[in-house]
Rosetta silent file (secondary structure, phi, psi, omega in degrees, C-alpha in Angstrom):
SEQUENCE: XXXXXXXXXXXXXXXXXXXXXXXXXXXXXXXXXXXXXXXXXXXXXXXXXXXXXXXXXXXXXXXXXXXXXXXXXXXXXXXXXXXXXXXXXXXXXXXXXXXXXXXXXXXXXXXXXXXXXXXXXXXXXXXXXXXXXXXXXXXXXXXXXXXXXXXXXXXXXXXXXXXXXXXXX
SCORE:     score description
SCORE:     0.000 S_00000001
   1 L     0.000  -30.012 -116.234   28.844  -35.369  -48.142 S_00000001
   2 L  -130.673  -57.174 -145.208   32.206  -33.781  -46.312 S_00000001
   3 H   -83.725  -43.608 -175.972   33.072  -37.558  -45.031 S_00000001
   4 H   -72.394  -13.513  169.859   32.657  -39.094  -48.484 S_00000001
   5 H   -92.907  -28.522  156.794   34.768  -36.555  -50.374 S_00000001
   6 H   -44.980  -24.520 -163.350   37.089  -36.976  -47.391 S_00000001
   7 H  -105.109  -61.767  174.351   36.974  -40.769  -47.889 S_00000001
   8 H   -65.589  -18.719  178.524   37.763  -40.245  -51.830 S_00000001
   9 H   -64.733  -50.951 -178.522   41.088  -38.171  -51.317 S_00000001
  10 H   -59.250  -21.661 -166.980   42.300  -40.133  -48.839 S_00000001
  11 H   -63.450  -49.977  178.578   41.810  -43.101  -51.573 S_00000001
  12 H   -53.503  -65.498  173.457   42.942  -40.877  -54.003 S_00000001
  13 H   -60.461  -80.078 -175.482   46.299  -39.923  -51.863 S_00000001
  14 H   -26.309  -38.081 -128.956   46.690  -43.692  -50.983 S_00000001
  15 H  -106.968  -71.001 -177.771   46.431  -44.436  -54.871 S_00000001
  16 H   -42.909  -69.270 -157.169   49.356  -41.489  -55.620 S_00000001
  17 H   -37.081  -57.391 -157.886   51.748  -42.748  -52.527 S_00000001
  18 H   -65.847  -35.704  175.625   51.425  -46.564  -54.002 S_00000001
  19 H   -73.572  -37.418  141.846   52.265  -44.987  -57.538 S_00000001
  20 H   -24.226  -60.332 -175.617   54.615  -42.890  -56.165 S_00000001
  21 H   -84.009  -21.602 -175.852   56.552  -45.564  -54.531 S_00000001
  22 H   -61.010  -32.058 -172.046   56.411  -47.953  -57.354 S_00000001
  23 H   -92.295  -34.937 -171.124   58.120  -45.522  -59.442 S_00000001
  24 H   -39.260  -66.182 -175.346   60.525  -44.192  -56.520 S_00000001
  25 H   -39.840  -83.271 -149.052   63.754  -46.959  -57.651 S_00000001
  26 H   -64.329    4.807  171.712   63.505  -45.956  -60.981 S_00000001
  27 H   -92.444  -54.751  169.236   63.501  -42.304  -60.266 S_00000001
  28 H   -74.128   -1.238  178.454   66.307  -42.879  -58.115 S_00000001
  29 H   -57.117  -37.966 -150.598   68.031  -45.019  -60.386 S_00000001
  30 H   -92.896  -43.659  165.261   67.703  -42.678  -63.125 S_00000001
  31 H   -51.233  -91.076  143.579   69.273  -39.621  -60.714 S_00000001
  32 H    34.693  -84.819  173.676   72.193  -41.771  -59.999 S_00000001
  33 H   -60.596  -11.536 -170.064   73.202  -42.164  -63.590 S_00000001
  34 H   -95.023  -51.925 -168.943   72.479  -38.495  -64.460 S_00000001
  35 H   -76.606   -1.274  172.835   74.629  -36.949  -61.542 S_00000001
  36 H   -99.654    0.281 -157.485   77.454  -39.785  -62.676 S_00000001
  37 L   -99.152  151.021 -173.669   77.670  -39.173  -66.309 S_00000001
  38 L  -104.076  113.941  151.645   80.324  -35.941  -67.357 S_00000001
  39 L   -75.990   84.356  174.054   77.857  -33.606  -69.027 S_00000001
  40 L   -49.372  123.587  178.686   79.130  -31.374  -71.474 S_00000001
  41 L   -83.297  142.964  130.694   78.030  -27.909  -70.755 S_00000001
  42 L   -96.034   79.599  174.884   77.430  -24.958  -72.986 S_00000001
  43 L   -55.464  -23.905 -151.845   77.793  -21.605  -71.706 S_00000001
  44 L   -79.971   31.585  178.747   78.029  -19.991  -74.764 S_00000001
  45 L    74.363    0.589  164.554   74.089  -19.366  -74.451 S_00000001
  46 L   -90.158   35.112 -176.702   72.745  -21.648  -77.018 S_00000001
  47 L   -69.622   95.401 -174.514   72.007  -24.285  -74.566 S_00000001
  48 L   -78.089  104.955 -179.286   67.990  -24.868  -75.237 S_00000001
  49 H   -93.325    2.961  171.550   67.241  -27.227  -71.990 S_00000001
  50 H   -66.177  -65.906 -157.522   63.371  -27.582  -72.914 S_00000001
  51 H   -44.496  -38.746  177.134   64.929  -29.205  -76.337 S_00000001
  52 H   -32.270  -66.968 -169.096   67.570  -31.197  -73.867 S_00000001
  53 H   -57.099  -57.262 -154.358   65.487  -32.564  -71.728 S_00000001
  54 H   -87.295   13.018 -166.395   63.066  -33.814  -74.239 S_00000001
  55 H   -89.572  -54.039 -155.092   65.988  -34.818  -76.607 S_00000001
  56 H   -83.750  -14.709  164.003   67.064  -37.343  -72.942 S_00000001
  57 L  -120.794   41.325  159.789   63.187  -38.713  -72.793 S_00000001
  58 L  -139.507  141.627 -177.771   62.709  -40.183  -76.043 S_00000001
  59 L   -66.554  127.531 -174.829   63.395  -43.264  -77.639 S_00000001
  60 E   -73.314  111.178 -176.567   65.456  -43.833  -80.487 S_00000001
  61 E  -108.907  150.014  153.372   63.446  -45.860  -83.487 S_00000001
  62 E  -106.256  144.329 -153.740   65.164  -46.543  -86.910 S_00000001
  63 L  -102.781  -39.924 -158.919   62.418  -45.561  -89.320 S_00000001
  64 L   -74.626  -10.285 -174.192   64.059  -47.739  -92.462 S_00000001
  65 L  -125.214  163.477  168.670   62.497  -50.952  -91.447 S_00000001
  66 L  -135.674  139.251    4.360   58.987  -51.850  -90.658 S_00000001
  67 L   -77.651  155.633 -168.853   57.631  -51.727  -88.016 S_00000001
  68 L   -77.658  147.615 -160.930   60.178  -49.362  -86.888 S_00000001
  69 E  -107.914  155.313  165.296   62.220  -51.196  -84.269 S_00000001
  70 E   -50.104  119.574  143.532   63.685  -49.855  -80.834 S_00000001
  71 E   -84.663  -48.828 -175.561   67.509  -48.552  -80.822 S_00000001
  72 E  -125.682  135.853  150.033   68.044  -46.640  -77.576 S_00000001
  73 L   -81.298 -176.736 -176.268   65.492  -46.319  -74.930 S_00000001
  74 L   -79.407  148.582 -177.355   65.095  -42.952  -73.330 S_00000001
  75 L   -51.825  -53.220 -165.975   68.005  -41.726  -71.382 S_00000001
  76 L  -147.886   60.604 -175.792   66.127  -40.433  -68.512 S_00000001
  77 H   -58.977  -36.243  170.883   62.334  -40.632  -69.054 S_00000001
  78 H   -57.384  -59.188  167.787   61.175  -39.587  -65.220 S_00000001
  79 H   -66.306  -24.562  150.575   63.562  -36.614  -65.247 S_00000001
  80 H   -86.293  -16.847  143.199   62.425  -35.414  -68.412 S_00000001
  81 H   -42.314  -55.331  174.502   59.108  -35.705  -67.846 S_00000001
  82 H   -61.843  -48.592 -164.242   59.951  -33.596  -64.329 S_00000001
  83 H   -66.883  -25.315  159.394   61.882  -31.406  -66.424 S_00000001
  84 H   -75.279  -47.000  140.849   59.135  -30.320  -68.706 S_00000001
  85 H   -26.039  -61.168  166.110   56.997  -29.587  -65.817 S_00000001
  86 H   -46.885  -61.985  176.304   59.348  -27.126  -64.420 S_00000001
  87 H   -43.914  -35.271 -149.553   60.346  -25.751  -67.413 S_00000001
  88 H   -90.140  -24.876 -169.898   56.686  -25.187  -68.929 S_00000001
  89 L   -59.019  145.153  173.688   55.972  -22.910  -65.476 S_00000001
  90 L   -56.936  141.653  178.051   55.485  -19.216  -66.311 S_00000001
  91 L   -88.466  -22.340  179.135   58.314  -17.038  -64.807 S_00000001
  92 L   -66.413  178.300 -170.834   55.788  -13.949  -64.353 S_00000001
  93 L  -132.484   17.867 -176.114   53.350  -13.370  -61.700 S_00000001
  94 L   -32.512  -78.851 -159.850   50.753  -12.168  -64.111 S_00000001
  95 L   -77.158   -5.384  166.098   48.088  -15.098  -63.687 S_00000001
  96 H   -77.854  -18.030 -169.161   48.993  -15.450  -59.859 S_00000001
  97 H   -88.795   -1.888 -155.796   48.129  -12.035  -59.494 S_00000001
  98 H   -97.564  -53.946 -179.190   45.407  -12.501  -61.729 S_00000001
  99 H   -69.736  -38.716  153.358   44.000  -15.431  -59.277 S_00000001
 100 H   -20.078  -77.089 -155.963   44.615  -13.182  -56.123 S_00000001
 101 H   -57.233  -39.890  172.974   42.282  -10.492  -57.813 S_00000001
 102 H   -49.950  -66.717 -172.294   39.638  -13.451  -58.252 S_00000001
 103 H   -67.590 -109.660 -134.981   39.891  -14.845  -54.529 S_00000001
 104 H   -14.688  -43.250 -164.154   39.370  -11.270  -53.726 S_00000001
 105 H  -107.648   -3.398  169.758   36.227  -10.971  -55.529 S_00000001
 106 L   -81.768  -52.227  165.291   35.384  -14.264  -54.504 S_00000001
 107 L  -118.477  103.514  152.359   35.149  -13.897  -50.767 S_00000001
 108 L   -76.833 -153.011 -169.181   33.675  -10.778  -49.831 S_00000001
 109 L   -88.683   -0.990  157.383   32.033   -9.961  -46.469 S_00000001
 110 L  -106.298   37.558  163.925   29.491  -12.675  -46.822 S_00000001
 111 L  -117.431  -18.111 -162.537   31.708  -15.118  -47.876 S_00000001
 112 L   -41.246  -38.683  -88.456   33.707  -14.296  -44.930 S_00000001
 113 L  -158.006  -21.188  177.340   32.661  -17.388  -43.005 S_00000001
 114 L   -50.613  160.823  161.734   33.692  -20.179  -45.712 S_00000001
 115 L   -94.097  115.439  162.956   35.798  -22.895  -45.055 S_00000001
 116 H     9.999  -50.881 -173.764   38.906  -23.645  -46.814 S_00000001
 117 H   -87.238  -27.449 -154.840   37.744  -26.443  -48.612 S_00000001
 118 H  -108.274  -19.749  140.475   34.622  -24.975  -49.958 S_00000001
 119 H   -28.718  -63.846  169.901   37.065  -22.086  -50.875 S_00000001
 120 H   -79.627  -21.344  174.280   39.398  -23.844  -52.958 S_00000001
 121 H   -80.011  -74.587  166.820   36.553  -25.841  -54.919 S_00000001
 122 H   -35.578  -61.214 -152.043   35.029  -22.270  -56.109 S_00000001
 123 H   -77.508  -49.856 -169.692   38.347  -20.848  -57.203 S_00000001
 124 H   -63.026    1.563  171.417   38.825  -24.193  -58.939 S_00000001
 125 H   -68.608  -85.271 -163.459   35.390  -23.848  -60.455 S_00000001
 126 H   -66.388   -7.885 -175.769   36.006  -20.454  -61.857 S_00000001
 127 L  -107.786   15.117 -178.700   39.225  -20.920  -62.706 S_00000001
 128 L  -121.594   33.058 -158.173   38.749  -24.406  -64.936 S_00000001
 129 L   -99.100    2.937  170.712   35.446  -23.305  -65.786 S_00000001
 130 L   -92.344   28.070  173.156   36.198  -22.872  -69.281 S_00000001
 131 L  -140.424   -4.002 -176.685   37.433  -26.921  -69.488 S_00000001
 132 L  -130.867   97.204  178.219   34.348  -28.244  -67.989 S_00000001
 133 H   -31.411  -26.204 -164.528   31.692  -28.419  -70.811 S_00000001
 134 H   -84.928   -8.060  164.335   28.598  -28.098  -68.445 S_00000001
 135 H  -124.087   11.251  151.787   29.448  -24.595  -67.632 S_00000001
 136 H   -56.620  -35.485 -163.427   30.830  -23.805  -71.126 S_00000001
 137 H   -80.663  -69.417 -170.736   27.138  -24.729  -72.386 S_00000001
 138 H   -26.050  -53.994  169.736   25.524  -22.556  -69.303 S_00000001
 139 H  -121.971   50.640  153.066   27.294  -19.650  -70.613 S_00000001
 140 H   -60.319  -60.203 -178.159   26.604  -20.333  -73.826 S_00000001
 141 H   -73.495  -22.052 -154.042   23.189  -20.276  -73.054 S_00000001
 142 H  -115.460  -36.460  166.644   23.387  -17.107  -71.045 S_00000001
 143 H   -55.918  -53.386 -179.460   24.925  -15.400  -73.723 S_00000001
 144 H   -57.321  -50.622 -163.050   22.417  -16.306  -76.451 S_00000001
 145 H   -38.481  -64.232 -162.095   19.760  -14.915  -73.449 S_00000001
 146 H   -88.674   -7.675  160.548   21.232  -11.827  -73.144 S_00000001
 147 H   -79.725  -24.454  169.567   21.580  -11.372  -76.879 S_00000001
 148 H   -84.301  -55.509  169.585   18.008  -12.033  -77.554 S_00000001
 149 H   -26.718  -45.887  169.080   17.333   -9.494  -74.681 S_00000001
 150 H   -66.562  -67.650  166.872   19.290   -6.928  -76.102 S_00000001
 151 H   -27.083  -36.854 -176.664   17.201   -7.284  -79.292 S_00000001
 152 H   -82.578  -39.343  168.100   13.915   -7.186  -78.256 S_00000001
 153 H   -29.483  -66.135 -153.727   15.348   -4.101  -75.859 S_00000001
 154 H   -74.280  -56.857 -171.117   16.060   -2.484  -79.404 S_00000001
 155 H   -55.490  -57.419 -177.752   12.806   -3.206  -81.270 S_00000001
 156 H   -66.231    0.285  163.042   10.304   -2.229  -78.568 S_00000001
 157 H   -82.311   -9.138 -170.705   12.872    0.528  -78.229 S_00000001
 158 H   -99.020  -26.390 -174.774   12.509    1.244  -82.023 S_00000001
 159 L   -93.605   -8.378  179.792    8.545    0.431  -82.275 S_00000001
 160 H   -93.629  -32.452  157.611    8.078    2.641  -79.308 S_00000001
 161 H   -60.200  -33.911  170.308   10.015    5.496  -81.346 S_00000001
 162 H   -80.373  -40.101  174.451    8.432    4.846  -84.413 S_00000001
 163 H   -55.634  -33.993 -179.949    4.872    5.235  -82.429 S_00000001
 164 H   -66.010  -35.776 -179.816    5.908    8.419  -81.042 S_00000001
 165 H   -69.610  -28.177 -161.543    6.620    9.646  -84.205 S_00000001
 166 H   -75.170  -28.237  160.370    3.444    8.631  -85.869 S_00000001
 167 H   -39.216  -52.574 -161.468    1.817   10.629  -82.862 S_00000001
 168 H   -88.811   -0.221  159.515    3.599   13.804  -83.281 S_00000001
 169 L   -90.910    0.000    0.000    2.633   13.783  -87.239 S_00000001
């Protein structure tokens, strides 16, 4: 099992590198023109660079004719693409500290003994597990479970109260 998930990654990696490099010119291509072009800056603090960025990786249609035809392609579609990735990360350390507190509770002292690998596939379990339908339905299911538990908990708690009473009249 270990050699064959080993066998898809590397496939997997091989697959990124070749997509990687295919794209590599036009990444550097597209730095190249970005660090030659005179950028006006704004300091005076309205600079929005989410809005920038995604302003420099989209293509200009005119809308008056149909179908609307190409004017400008995007300036710098690879670097804005990069740039919303950066941008979109959280600056807080909330949810890493949040995933610390997990892997904590994830390997205790019987856990001790895991391997790396079998490590990182649990925290990505619990921490996608709300994106992967089959254990959305599971506690779905475990929910309905424990809500029909708690009910019946209350009625034979309610029919065993009502019996008591009919006893002590």
């Amino acid at each position: 099992m270990e050699k064959r998930a080993q066998k898809r990654r590397e496939e997997f990696e091989a697959e990124q590198a070749a997509q990687a490099n295919a794209q590599a010119p036009a990444l550097k291509n597209e730095v190249e023109l970005y660090l030659s072009q005179d950028l006006v800056q704004d300091f005076d603090g309205s600079l929005d660079l989410l809005a920038f960025w995604s302003d420099k990786g989209r293509d200009r249609y005119d809308t008056t004719v149909e179908p609307p035809a190409l004017i400008m392609p995007a300036e710098f579609p690879i670097l804005a693409t990069l740039a919303r990735i950066v941008f979109s990360i959280d600056a807080t350390s909330c949810q890493a500290e949040r995933n610390f507190s997990i892997l904590a509770l994830t390997l205790d002292d019987l856990r001790a003994s895991l391997g790396d690998c079998k490590v990182e596939q649990m925290m990505f379990l619990k921490l996608n597990s709300d994106h992967i339908p089959e254990f959305r339905a599971a506690r779905d299911r475990k929910a309905k479970l424990e809500a029909l538990r708690l009910a019946t908990a209350a009625e034979v708690t309610a029919a065993v109260g009502a019996s008591e009473g009919a006893e002590v009249a």
